[in-house]
C-alpha positions as CSV (number, residue, x, y, z in Angstrom):
1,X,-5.6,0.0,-18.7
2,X,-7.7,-2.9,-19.6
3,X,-6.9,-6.0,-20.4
4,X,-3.7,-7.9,-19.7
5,X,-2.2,-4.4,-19.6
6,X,-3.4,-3.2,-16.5
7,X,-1.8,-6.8,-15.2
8,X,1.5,-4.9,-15.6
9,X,1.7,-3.6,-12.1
10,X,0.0,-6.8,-11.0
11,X,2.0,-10.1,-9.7
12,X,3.2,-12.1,-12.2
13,X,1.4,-15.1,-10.9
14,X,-1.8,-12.9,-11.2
15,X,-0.9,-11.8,-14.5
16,X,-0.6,-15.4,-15.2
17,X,-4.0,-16.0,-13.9
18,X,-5.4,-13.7,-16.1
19,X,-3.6,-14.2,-19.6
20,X,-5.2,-18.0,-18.6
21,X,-8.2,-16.6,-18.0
22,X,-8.8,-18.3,-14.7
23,X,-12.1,-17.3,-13.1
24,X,-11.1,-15.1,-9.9
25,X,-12.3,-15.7,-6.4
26,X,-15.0,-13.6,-4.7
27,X,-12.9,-10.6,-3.2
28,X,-13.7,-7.1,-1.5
29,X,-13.2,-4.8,-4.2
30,X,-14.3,-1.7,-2.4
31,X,-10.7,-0.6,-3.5
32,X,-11.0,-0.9,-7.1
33,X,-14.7,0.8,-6.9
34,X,-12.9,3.6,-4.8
35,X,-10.5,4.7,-7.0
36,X,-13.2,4.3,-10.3
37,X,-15.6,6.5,-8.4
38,X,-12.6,9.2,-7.8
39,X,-11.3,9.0,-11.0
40,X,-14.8,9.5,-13.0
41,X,-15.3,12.6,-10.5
42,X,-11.8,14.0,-10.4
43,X,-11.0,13.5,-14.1
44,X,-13.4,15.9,-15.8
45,X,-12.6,18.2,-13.7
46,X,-8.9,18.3,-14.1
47,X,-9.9,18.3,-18.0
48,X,-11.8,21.3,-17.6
49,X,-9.7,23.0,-16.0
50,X,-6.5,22.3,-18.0
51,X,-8.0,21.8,-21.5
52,X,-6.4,18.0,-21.5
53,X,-8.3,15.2,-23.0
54,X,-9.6,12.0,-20.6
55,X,-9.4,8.3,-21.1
56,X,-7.2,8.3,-24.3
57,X,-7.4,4.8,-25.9
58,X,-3.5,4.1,-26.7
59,X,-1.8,1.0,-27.4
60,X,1.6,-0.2,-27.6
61,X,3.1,-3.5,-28.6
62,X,0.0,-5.6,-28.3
63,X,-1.2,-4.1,-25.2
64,X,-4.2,-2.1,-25.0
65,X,-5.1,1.0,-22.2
66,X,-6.8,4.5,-21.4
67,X,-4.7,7.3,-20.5
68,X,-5.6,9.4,-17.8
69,X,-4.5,12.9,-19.1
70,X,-3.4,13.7,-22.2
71,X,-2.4,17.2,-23.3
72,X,-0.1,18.6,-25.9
73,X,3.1,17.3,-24.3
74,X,2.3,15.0,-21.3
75,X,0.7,12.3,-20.4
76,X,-1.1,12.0,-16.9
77,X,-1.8,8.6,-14.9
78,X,-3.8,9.3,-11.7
79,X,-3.0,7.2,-8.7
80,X,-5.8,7.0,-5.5
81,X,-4.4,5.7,-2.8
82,X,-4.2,6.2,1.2
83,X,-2.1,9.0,2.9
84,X,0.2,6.2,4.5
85,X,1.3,5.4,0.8
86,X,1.3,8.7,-0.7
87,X,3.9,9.0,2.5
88,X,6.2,6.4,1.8
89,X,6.0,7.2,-2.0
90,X,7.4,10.5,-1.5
91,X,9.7,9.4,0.5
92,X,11.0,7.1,-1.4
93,X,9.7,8.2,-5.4
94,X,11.9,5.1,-6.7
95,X,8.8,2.7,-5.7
96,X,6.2,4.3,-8.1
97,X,8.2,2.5,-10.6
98,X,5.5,-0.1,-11.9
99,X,3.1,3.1,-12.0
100,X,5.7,4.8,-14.3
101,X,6.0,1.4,-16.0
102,X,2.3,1.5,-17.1
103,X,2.0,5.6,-17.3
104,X,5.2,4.8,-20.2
105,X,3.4,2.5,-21.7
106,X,0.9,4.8,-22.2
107,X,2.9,7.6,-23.8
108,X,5.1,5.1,-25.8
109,X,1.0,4.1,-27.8
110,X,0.6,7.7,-28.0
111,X,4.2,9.1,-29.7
112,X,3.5,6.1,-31.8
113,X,0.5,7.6,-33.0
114,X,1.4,10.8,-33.5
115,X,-0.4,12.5,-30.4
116,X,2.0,13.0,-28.5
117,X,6.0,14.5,-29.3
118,X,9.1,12.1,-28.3
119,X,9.8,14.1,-25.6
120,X,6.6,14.3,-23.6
121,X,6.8,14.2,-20.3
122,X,5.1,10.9,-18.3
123,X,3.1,12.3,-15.2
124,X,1.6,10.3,-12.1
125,X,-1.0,11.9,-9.9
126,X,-1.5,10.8,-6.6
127,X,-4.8,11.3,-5.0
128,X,-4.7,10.5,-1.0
129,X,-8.4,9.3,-0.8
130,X,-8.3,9.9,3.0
131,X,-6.5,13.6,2.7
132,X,-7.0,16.8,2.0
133,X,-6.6,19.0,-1.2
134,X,-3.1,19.9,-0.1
135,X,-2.2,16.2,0.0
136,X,-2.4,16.0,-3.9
137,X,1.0,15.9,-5.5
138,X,2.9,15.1,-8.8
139,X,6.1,13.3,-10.0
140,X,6.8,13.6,-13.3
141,X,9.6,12.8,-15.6
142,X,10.6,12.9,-19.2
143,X,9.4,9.8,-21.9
144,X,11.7,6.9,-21.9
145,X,10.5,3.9,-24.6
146,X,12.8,1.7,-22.2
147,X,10.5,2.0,-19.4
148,X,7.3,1.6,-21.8
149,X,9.4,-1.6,-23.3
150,X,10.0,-3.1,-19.5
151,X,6.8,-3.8,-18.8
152,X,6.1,-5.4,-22.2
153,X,8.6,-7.6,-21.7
154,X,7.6,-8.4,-18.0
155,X,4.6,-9.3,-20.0
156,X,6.0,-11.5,-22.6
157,X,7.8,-13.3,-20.1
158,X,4.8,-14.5,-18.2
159,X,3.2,-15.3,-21.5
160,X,6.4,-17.5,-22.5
161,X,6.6,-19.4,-18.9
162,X,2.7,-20.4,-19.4
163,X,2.9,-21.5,-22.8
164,X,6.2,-23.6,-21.6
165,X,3.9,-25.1,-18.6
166,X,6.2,-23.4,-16.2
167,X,6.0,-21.7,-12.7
168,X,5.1,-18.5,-12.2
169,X,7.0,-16.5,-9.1
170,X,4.7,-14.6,-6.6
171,X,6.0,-11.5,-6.0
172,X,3.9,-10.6,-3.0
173,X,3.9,-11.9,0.6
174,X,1.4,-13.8,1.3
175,X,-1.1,-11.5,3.7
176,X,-1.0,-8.9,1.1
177,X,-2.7,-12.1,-1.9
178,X,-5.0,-12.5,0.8
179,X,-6.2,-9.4,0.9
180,X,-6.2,-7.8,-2.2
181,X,-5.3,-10.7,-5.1
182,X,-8.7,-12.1,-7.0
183,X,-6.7,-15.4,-7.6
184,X,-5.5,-16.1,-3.9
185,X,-7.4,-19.0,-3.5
186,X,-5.9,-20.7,-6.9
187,X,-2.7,-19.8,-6.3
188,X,-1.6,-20.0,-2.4
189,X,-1.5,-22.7,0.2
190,X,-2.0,-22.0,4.0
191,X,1.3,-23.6,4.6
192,X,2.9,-20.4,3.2
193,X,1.5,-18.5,5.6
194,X,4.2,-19.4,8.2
195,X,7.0,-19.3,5.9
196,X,9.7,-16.7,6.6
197,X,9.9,-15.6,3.0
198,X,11.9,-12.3,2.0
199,X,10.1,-9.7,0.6
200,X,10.8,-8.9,-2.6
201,X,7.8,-6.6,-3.4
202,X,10.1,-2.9,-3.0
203,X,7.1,-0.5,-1.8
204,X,6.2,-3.6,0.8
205,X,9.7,-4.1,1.8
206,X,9.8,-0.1,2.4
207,X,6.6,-0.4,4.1
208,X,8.1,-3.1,6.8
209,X,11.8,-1.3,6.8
210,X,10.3,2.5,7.8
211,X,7.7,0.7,10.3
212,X,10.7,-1.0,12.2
213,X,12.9,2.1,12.3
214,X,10.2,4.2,13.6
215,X,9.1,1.5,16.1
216,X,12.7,1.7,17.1
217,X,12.8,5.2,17.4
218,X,10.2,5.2,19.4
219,X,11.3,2.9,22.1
220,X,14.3,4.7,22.3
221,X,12.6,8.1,22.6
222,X,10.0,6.1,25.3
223,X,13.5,5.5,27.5
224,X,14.7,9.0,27.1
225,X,11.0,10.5,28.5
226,X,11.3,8.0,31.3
227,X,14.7,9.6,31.9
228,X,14.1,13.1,32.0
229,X,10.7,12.7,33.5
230,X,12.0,11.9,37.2
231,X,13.2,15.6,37.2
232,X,10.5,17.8,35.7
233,X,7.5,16.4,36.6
234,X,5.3,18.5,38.8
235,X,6.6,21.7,37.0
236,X,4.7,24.5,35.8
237,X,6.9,26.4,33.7
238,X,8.3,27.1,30.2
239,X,11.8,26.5,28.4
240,X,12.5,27.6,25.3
241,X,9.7,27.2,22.6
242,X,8.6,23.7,25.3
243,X,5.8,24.2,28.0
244,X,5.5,21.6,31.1
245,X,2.1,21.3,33.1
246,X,1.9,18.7,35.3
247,X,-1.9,17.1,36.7
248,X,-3.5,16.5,39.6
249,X,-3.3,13.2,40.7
250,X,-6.6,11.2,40.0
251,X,-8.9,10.9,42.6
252,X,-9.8,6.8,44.5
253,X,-12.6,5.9,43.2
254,X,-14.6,2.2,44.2
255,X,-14.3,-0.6,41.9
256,X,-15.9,-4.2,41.4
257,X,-14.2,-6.9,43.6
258,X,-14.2,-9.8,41.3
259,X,-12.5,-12.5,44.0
260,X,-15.1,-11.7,46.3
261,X,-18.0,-11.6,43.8
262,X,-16.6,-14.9,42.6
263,X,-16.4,-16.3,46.5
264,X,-19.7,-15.4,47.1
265,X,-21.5,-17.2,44.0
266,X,-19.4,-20.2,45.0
267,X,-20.5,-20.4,48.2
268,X,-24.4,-20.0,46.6
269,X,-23.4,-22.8,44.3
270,X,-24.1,-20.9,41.7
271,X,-22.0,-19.7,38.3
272,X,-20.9,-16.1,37.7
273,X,-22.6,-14.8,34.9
274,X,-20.4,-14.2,32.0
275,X,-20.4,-13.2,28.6
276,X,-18.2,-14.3,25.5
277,X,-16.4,-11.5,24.3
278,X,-14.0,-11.8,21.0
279,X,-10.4,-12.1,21.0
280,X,-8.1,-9.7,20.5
281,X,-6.9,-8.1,17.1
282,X,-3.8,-9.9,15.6
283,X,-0.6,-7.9,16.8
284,X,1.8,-6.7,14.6
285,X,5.7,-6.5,15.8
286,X,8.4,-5.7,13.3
287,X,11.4,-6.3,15.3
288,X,15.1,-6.3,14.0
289,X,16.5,-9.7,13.1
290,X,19.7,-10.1,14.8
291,X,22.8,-11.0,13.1
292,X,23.4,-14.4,13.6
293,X,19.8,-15.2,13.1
294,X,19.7,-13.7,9.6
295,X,22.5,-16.0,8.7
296,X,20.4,-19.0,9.7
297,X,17.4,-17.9,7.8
């Protein structure tokens, strides 16, 4: 969708930004070229095969866009992404919600018009750029003019608090502005960046949630392998559909004694020779908070 339409699925600080027409930062916008690139390659295809029409120019209520997919009784909104979201997505098809919001809006220009009947069904692709074939899936689900008119009025609203001189919320934590929003630099402080906030963004909130329960999983399935390993290992056998192999322990081998190498250029007056090396990579940990430490917060 062009325009301030596209800014539907956007923060509505960014939205903000760009109904102000504020000159965006330099960003990395490999993302955005990404999903272009498969979209011009995919789409045609999908068209040939299916007889569907690409890049429909709709609009509804104002706000302009080009629909993916359009065929006799559906419209089609394709979605690149990486396998980790395509993951939590299907797992969890309530946060493709703001995709829906736009793929609505889509269908609500194009009943409007006459191209498409009231009860057309709104379709969103999704295309895991790092997957295979079989990766591909669909969720689809009949037109509702409610969902088309939600994200019009999300619209209007951001258009009414800039007129009014008025804050605009930001609706994503503050890593996630730094790497993908054009307007970071306008519209964030470093400060924020140790702030505690809560997380209001739902696919980002499901994102932390299913990282902490697996983490937790995992250490509890780390304990019970510890546990059971004291009376298995060394066995070379089968039980059920399991096998256990056991290896050879690892043979001595020599090593560099750095105390000594160290003793012996001191006592030569000299320096070890060393070499910078870079720190290491930031460390995630998504630990459960506990009770009485949420109530403080």
């Amino acid at each position: 969708m062009t325009g301030p339409g596209r800014a539907r699925c956007k923060p509505r600080s960014a939205i903000g930004y760009r109904l102000d027409r504020a000159f965006a930062s330099e960003t990395d916008t490999w993302a955005g070229q990404r999903g272009t690139a498969v979209h011009d390659y995919v789409l045609p295809i999908l068209a040939a095969a299916t007889g569907a029409r690409i890049e429909v120019p709709t609009e509804y209520r104002g706000i302009p866009g080009h629909a993916d997919l359009v065929d006799g009784g559906s419209v089609t909104d394709a979605k690149s992404t990486t396998l980790a979201n395509s993951k939590l997505w299907a797992d969890d098809t309530s946060l493709l919600k703001p995709k829906l919001i736009q793929a609505h809006g889509y269908a609500a220009g194009l009943v409007d018009a006459g191209e498409l009947p009231a009860d057309c069904t709104v379709r969103i692709l999704v295309i895991p750029v790092d997957g295979k074939f079989g990766d591909w899936w669909a969720y689809e689900e009949p037109f509702d003019r409610a969902v088309a008119d939600e994200g019009a009025e999300r619209l209007e609203w951001v258009r009414d608090r800039l007129e009014a001189g008025m804050p605009l919320p930001k609706d994503k934590p503050y890593a996630w502005c730094a790497d993908w929003c054009g307007f970071f630099d306008l519209c964030r402080t470093p400060a924020e960046a140790e702030e505690l906030a809560e997380i209001e963004d739902p696919e980002i909130k499901a994102a932390v949630i299913g990282y902490g329960e697996a983490g937790a999983r995992y250490s509890a399935a780390e304990k019970d392998k510890k546990r059971y390993a004291s009376l298995i290992r060394g066995l070379h056998a089968k039980a059920g559909e399991w096998k256990v192999t056991t290896t050879a322990p690892g043979e001595a081998k020599w090593e560099l004694d750095e105390d000594a190498v160290r003793a012996e250029y001191a006592e030569r007056g000299a320096d070890v020779p060393e070499v910078l090396k870079p720190g290491s990579a930031p460390k995630l940990s998504v630990t459960r908070i506990k009770p009485g430490k949420a109530a403080e917060s």
